[in-house]
C-alpha positions in Angstrom: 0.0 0.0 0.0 1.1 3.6 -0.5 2.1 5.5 2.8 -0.7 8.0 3.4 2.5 10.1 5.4 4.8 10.5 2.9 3.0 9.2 -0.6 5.9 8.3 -1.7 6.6 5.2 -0.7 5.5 1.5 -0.6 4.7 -0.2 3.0 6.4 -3.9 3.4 6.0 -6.2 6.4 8.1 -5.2 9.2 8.0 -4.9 12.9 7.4 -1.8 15.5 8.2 -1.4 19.0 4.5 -0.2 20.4 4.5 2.0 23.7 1.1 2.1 25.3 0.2 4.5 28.4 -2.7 3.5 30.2 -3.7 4.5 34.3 -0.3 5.2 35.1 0.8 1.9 33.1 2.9 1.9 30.4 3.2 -1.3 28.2 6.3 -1.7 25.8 5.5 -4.4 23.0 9.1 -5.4 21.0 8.6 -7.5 17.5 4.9 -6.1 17.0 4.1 -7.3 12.7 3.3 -4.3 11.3 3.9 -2.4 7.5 6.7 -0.2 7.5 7.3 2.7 4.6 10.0 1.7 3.0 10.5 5.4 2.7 10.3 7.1 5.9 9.3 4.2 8.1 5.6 4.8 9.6 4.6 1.6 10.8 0.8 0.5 10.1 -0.5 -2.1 12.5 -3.5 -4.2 11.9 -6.7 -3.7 13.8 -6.9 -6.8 15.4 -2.6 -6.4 16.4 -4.5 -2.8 17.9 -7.0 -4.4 19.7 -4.8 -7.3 21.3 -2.5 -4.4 22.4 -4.7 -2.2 23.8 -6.8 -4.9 25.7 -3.1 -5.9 27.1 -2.6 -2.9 28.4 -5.7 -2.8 30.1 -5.1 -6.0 31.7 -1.9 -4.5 33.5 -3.2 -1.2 34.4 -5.7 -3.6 36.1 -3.3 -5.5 37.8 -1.3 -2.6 39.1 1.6 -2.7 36.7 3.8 0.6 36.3 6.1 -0.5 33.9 6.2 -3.5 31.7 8.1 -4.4 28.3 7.7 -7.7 26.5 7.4 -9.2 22.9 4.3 -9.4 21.2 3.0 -13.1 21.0 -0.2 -13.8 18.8 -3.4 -13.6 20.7 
């Protein structure tokens, strides 16, 4: 797909690193799939890879969790 940032380039599969901030919580997710510009590398996540995250993030603000950094795994 073309970037809708720069409209230059072309998005390929990649990875990001996600930081979330929820309640005082803030979720770091390393090795997140995502398409990356191959141009000026905005990363495009998948709404389902969005709604895993966020629900994550949730979850630890709910359990109390200040800081927490981890690999994404499928859902």
């Amino acid at each position: 797909m073309k970037c809708v940032i720069c409209k230059q380039g072309e998005t390929r599969p990649g990875s990001a690193t996600v930081t979330l901030e929820r309640k005082g919580t803030t979720v770091v997710v390393k090795s997140v799939p995502a398409q990356v510009c191959e141009n000026c590398g905005e990363q495009y996540l998948d709404e389902s890879i969005v709604r895993a995250l966020l629900q994550n993030a949730e979850d630890a603000a709910g359990d109390g969790v200040q800081v927490e950094v981890r690999t994404y795994s499928s859902p």
